[in-house]
VOPAGU-2260 file (C-alpha; in pm, 1 decimal, decimal comma):
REM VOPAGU-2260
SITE   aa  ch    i         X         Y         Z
SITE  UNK   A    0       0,0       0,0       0,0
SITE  UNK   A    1     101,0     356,1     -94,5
SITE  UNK   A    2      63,8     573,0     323,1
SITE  UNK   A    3      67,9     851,9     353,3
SITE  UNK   A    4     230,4     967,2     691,3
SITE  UNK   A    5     164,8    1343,3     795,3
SITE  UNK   A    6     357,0    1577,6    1042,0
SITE  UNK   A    7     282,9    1950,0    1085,1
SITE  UNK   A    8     629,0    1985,7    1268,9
SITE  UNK   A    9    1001,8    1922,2    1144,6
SITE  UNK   A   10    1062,9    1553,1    1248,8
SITE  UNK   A   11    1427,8    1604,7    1146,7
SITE  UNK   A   12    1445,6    1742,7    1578,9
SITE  UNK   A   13    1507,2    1370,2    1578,5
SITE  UNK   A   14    1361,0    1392,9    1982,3
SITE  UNK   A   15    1047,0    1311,6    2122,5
SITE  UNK   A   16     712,1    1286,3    1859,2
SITE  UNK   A   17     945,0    1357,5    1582,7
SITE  UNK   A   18    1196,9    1071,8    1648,9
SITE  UNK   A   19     893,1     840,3    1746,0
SITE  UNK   A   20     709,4     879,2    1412,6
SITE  UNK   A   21    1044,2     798,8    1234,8
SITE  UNK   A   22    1042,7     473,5    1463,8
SITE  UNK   A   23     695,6     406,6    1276,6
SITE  UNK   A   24     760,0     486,5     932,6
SITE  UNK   A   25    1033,9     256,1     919,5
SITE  UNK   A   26     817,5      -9,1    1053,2
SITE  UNK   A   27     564,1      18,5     798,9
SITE  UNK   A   28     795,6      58,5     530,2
SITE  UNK   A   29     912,4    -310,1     618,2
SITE  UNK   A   30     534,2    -369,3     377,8
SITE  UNK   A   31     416,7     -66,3     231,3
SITE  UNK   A   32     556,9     264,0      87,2
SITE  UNK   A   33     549,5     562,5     313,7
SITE  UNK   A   34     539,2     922,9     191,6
SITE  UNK   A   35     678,7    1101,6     471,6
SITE  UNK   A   36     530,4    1445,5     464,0
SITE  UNK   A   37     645,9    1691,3     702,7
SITE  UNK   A   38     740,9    2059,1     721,7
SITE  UNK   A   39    1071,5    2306,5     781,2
SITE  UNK   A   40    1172,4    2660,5     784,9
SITE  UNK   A   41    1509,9    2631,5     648,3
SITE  UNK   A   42    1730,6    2378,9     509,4
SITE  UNK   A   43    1989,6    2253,4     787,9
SITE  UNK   A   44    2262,5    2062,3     608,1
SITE  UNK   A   45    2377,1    1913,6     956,9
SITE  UNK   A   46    2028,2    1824,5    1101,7
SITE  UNK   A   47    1972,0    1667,8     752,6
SITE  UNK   A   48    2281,5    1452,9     739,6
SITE  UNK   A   49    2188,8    1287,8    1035,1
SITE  UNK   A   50    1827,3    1244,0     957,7
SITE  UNK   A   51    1875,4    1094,5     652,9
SITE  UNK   A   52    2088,7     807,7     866,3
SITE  UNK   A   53    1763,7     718,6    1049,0
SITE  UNK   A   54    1547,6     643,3     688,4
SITE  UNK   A   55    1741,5     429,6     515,8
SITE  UNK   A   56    1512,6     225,1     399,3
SITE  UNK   A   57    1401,5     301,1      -2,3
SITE  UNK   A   58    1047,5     241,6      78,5
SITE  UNK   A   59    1061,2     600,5     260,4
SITE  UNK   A   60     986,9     898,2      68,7
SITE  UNK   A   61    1053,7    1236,2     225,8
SITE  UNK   A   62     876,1    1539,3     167,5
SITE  UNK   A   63     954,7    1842,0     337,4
SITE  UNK   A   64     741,9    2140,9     277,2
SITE  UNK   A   65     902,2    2485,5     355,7
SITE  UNK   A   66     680,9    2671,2     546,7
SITE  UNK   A   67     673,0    2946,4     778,8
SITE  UNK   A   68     580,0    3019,9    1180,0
SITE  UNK   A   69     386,2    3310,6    1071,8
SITE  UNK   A   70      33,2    3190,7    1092,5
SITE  UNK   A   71     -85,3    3354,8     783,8
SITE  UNK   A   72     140,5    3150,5     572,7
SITE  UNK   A   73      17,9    2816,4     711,7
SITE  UNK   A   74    -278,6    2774,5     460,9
SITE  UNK   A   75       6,1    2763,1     202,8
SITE  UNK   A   76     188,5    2486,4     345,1
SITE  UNK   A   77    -129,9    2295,6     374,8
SITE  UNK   A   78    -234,2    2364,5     -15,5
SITE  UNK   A   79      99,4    2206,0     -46,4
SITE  UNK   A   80      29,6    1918,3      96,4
SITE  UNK   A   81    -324,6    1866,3     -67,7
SITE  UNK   A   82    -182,1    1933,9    -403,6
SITE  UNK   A   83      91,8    1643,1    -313,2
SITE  UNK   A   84    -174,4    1385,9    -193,8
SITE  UNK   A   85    -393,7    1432,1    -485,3
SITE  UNK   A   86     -63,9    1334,2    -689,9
SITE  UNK   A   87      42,9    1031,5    -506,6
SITE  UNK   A   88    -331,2     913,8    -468,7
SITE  UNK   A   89    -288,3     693,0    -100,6
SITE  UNK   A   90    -428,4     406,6      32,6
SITE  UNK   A   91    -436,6     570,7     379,7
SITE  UNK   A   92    -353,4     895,5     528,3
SITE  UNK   A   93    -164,0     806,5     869,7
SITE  UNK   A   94    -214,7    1213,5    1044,3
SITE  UNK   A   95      31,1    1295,5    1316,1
SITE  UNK   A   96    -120,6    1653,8    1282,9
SITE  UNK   A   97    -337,8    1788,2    1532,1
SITE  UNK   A   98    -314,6    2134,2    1408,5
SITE  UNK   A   99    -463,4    2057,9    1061,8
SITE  UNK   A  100    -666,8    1768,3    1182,9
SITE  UNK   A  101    -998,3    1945,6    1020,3
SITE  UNK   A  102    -854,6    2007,0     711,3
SITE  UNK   A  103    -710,6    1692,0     682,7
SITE  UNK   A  104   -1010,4    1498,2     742,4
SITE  UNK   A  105   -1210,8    1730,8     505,1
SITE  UNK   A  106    -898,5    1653,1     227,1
SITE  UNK   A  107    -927,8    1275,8     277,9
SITE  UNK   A  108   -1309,5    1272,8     230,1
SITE  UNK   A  109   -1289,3    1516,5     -31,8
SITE  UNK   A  110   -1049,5    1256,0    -245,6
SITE  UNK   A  111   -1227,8     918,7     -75,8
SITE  UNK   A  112    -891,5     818,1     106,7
SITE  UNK   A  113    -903,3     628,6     459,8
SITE  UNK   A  114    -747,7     868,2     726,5
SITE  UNK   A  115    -662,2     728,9    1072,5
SITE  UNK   A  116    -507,3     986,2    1331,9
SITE  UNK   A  117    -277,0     943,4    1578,4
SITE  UNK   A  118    -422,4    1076,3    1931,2
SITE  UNK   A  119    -208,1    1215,3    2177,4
SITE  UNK   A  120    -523,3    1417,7    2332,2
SITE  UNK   A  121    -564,9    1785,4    2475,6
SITE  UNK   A  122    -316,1    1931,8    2211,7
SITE  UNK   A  123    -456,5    2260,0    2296,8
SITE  UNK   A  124    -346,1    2213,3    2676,4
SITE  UNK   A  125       2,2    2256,3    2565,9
SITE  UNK   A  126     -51,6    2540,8    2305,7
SITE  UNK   A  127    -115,1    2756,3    2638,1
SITE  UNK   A  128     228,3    2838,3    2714,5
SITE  UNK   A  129     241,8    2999,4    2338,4
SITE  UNK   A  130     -97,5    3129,6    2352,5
SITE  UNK   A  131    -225,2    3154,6    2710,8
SITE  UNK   A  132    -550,2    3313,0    2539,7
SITE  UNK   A  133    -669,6    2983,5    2424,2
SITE  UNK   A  134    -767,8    2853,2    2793,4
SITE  UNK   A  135   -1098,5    3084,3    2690,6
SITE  UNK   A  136   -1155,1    2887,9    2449,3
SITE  UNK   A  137   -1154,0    2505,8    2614,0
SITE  UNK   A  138   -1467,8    2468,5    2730,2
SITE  UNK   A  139   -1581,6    2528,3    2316,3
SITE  UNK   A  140   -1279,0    2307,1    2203,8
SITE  UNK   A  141   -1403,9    1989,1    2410,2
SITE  UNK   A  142   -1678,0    1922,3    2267,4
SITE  UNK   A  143   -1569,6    2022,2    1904,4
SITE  UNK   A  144   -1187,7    1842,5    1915,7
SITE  UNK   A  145   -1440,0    1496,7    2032,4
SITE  UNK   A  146   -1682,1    1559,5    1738,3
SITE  UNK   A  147   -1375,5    1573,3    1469,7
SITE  UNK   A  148   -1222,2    1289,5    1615,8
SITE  UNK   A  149   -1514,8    1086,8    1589,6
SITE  UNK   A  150   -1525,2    1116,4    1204,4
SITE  UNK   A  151   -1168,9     989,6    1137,0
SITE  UNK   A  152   -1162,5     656,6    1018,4
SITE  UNK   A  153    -953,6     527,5    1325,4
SITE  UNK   A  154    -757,7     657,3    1604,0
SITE  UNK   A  155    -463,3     515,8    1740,8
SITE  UNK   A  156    -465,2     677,0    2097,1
SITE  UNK   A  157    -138,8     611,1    2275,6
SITE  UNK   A  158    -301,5     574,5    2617,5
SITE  UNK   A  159    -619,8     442,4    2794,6
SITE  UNK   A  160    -700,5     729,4    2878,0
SITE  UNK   A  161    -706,5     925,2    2514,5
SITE  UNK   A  162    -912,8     632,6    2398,4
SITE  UNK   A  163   -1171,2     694,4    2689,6
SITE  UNK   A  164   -1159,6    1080,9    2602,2
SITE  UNK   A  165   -1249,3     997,6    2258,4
SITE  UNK   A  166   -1496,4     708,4    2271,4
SITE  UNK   A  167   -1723,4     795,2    2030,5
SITE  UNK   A  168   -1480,8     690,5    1806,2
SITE  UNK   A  169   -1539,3     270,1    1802,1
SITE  UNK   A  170   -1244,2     214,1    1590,1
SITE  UNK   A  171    -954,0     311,7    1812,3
SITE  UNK   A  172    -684,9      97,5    1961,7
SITE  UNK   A  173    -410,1     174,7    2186,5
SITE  UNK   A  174     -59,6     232,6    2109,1
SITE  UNK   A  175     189,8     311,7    2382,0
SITE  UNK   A  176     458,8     502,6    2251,0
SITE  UNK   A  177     647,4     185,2    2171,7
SITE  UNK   A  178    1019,6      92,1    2136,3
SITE  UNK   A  179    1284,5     -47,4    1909,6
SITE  UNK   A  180    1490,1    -342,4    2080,0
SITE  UNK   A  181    1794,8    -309,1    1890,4
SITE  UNK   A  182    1824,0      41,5    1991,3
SITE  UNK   A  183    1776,7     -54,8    2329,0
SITE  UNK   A  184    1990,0    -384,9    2331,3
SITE  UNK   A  185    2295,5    -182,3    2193,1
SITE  UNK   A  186    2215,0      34,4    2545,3
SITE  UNK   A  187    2242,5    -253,5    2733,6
SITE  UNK   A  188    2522,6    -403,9    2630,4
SITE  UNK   A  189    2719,2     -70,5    2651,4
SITE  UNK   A  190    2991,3    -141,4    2909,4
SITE  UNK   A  191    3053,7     170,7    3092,1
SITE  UNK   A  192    3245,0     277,2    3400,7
SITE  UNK   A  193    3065,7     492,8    3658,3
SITE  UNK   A  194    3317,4     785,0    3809,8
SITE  UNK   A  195    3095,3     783,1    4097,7
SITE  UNK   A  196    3051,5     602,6    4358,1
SITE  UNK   A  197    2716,2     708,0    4450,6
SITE  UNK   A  198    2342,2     604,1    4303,9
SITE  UNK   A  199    2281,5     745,6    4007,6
SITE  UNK   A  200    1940,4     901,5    3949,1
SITE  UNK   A  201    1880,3    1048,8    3563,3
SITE  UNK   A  202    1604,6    1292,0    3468,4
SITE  UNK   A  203    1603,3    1350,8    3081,4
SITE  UNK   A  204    1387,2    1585,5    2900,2
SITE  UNK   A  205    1261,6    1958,5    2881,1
SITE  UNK   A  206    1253,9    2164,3    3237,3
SITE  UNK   A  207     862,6    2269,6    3167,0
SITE  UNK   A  208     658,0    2318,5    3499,0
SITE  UNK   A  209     481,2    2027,9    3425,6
SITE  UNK   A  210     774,7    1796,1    3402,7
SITE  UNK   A  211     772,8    1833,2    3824,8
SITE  UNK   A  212    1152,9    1891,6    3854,9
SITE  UNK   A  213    1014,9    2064,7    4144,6
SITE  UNK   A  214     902,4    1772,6    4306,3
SITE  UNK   A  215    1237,6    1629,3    4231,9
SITE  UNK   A  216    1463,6    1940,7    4373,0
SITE  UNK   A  217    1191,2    1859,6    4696,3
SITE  UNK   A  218    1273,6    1478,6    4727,5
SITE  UNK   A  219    1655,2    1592,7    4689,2
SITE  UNK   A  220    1559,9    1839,4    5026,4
SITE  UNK   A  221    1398,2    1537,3    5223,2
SITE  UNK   A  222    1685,5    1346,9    5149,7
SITE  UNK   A  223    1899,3    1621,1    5283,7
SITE  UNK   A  224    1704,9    1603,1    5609,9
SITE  UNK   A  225    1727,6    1237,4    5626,7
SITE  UNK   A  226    2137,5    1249,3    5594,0
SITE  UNK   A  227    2080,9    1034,2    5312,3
SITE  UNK   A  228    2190,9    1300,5    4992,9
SITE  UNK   A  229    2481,3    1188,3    5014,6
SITE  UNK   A  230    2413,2     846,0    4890,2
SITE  UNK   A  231    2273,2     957,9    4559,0
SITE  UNK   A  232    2375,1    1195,6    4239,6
SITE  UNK   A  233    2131,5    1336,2    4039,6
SITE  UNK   A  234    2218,4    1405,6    3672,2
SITE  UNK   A  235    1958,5    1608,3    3465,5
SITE  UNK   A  236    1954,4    1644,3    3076,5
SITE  UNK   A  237    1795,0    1832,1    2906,2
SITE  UNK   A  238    1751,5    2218,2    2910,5
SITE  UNK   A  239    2108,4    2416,4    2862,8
SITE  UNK   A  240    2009,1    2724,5    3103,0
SITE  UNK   A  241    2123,0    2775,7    3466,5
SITE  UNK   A  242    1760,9    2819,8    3610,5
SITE  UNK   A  243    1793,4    2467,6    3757,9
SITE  UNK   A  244    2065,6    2530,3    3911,0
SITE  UNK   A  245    1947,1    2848,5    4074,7
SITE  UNK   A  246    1703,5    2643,8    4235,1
SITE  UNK   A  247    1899,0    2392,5    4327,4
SITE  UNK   A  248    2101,5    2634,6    4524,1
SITE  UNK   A  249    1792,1    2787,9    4686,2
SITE  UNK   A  250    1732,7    2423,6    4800,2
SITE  UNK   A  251    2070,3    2346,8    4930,6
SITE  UNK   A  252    2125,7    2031,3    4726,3
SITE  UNK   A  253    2327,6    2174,7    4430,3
SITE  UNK   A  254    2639,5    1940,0    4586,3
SITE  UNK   A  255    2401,2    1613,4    4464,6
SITE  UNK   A  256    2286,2    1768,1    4115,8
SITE  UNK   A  257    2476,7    1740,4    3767,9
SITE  UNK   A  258    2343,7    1947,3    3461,1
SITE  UNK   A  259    2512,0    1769,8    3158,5
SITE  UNK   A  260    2287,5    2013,5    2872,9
SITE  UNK   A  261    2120,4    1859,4    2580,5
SITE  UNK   A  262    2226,5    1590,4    2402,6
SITE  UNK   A  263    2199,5    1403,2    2110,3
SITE  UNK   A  264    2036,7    1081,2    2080,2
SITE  UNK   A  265    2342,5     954,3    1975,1
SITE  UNK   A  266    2519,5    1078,6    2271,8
SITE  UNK   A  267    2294,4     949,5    2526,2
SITE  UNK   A  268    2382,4     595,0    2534,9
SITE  UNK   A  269    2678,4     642,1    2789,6
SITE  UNK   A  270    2467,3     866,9    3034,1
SITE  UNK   A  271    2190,3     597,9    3020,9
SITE  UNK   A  272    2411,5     270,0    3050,9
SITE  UNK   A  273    2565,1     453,0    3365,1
SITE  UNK   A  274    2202,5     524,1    3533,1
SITE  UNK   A  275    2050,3     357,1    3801,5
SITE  UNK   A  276    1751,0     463,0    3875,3
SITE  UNK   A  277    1537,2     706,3    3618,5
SITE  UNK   A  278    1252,1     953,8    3744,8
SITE  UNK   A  279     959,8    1079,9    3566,2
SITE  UNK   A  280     842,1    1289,0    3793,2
SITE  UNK   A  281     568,2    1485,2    3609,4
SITE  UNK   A  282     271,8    1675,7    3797,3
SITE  UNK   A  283     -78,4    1591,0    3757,4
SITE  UNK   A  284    -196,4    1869,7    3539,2
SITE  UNK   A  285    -424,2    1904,6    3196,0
SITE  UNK   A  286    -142,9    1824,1    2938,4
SITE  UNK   A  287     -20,6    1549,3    3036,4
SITE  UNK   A  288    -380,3    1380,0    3195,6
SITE  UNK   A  289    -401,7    1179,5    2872,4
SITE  UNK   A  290     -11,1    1107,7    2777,1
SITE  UNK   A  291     229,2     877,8    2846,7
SITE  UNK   A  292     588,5     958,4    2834,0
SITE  UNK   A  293     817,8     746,2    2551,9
SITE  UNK   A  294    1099,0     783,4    2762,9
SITE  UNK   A  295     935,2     525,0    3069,4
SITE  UNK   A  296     921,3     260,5    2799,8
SITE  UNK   A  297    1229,5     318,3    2704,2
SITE  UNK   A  298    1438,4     304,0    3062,3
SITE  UNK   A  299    1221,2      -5,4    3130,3
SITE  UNK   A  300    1339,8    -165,9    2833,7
SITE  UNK   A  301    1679,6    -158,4    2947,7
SITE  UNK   A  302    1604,0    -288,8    3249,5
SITE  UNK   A  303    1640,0     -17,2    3454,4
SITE  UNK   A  304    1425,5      66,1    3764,6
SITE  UNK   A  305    1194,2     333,6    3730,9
SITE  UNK   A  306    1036,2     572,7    3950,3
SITE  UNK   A  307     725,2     797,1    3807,8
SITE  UNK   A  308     453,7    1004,5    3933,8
SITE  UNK   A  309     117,2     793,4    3870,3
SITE  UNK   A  310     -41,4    1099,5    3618,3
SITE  UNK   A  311    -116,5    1004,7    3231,2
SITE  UNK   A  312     -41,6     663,7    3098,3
SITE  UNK   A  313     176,6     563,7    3374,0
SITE  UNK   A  314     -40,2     376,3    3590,5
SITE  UNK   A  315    -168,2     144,1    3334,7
SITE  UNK   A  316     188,8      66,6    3276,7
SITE  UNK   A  317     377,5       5,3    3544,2
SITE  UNK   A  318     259,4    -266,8    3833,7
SITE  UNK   A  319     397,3     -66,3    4129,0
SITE  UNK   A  320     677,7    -248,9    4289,9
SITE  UNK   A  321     662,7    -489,0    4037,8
SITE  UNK   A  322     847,8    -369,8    3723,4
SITE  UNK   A  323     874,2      18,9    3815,2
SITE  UNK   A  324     796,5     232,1    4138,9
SITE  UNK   A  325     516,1     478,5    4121,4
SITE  UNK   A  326     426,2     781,5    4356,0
SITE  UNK   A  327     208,4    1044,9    4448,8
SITE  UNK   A  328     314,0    1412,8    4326,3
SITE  UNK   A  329     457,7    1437,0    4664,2
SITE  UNK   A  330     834,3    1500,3    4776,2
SITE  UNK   A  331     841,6    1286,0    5047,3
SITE  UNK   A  332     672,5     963,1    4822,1
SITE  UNK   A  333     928,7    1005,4    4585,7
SITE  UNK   A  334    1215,7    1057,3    4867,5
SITE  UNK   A  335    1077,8     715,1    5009,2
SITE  UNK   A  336    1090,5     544,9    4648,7
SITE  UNK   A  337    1412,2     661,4    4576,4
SITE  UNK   A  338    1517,8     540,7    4957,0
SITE  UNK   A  339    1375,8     172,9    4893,8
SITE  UNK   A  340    1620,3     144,5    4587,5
SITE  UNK   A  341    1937,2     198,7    4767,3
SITE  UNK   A  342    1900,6    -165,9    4717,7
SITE  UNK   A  343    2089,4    -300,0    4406,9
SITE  UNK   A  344    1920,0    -619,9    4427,3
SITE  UNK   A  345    1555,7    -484,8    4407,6
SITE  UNK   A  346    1692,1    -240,8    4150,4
SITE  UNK   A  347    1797,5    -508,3    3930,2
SITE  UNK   A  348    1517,1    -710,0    4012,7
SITE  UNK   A  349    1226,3    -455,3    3927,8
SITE  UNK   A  350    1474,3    -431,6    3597,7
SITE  UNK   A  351    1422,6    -720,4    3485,5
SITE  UNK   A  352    1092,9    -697,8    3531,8
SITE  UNK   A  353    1026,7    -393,4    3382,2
SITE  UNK   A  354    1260,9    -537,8    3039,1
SITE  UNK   A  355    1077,1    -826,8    3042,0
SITE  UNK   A  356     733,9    -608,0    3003,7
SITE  UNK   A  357     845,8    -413,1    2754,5
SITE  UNK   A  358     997,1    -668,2    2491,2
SITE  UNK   A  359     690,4    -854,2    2531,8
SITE  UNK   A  360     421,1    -633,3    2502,7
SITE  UNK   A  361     560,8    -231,5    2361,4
SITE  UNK   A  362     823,3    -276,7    2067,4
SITE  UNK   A  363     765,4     -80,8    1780,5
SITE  UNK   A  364     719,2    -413,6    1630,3
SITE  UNK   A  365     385,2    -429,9    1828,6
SITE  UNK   A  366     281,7     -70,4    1711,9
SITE  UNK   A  367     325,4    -174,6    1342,7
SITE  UNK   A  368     112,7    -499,1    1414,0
SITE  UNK   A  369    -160,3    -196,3    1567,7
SITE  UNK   A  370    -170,7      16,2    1346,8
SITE  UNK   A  371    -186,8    -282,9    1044,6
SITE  UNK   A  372    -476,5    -338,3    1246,4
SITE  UNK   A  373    -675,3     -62,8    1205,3
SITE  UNK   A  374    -610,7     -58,4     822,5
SITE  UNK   A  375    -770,7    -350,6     823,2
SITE  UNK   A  376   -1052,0    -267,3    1022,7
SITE  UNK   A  377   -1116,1      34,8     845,4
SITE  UNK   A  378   -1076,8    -154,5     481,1
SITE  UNK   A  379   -1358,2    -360,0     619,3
SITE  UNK   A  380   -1584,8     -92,5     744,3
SITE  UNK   A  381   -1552,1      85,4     421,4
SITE  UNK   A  382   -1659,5    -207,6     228,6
């Protein structure tokens, strides 16, 4: 089948959605041709060079549409795209695209083509950092984001909870953000030496507010009063400002916290193989109610033990104590989880566990085999 997959963003970030919707092109491509549609401001000969190492497969087709922040411009970029779909005439539109979800389900009606979106849910919750004026709006954009989503032909929500929040669609599966094991393996078997003697605790991502590096600078404090600090480094990657450190200082815990910048995903391997314990320790608030974080599947994967808030997709995930650790948005929770793993043996036990899960149940393998699925299902309702 000719698929058409659709991005409204520059995957070539090659981090978070972007990288993950690279992760499922090149599984589908293993059957069917994928048009890769996406959109840039510039051409960046370096971020190019190494995106073009993660598509080597021939049955991927790029496309990327210049376009421009400035809002007026967008409808241009979308024309684009319709005039490009209209020449490669689909089997299925495969929409990453939130932003242009209306247009693109009035496109694929308009030229009879299956369309089945990808739902991450709420996308307006996290356009209100950029436009804080939209929280007037939410109460309208409920009921009218659960009406569109209704009339795609599937959704593949990547939590239980999306697919509750947009149950009037029947034909929706879900589809944890899902991993490749050969990435992961190659993790695994990196062999490493830690310069530390102390347990090694890793936060990666952004420093948002609702990523709860709050609640993590707090555990670090009730550790402090417990005379148990000492016992752990904290390594964060991720944002290359100082404003964690600030706060860090405020705490008095800046002597247990490392700030190693962004990285590459190349570049992570080394930081990872080193960890001992990851933290996700997001907040409970409207943007991430109906997520689930790619990176828990991933440190799970490699067997590592995992702490997380229980917000979004995490507690249908992990089995607390089982194969991860989860927590209350509370400081002193996570101080006690973190506490509990000063034990290597339930560390590498929970590990194993957590591995074990993962290759089982959430490889990208899986999420090909899902979203196969509902092109089938949706070949058969149309008939």
């Amino acid at each position: 089948m000719n698929i058409v997959v659709f991005y409204h963003d520059d995957v070539r970030k090659i981090s978070g959605t972007p990288l993950y919707i690279l992760k499922i092109a090149r599984e589908l491509a293993k059957k069917h041709k994928i048009h890769l549609v996406f959109k840039h401001k510039k051409i960046d000969v370096s971020k190019e060079k190494g995106f073009q190492e993660l598509i080597p497969n021939k049955n991927i087709i790029t496309y990327n549409l210049f376009s421009s922040d400035f809002s007026l411009l967008s409808p241009l970029f979308f024309a684009k795209f319709s005039r490009l779909v209209k020449k490669i005439k689909p089997d299925f539109i495969y929409s990453y695209s939130h932003l242009w979800a209306l247009p693109s389900l009035r496109l694929a009606r308009k030229n009879k083509i299956p369309i089945i979106y990808e739902a991450h849910g709420l996308w307006y919750e996290h356009c209100k950092p950029k436009m804080p004026w939209i929280k007037l709006f939410i109460p309208l954009l409920i009921p009218f984001d659960k009406c569109i989503m209704a009339k795609f032909d599937g959704l593949n929500a990547v939590s239980p909870n999306v697919k509750e929040f947009y149950k009037k669609n029947k034909n929706c599966l879900v589809t944890f953000p899902c991993v490749e094991l050969d990435v992961i393996n190659k993790i695994k078997k990196k062999e490493v030496k830690k310069d530390d003697s102390r347990i090694l605790v890793t936060y990666s991502g952004n420093f948002n507010p609702y990523q709860g590096l709050d609640l993590l600078l707090g555990a670090m404090k009730v550790l402090k009063q417990r005379n148990l600090l000492n016992k752990f480094l904290f390594q964060c990657i991720g944002n290359t400002d100082d404003s964690l450190l600030t706060l860090a200082k405020k705490e008095g815990v800046v002597e247990s916290i490392k700030l190693c910048g962004k990285k590459k995903p190349s570049e992570l391997d080394s930081f990872y193989a080193k960890t001992d314990i990851f933290v996700v320790p997001r907040r409970d608030s409207a943007n991430v109610k109906y997520s689930c974080a790619g990176k828990l599947l991933e440190y799970m994967a490699m067997g590592k033990c995992v702490v997380s808030t229980n917000v979004g997709g995490a507690p249908a995930l992990i089995k607390s104590g089982v194969d991860g650790f989860l927590v209350n948005p509370n400081e002193e929770e996570l101080a006690d989880a973190l506490i509990a793993l000063q034990d290597k043996k339930v560390r590498e036990k929970v590990g194993k566990n957590a591995s074990k899960k993962i290759s089982e149940n959430y490889t990208i393998v899986h999420a090909g085999k899902n979203i196969e699925e509902l092109f089938k299902r949706t070949t058969t309702l149309k008939k």
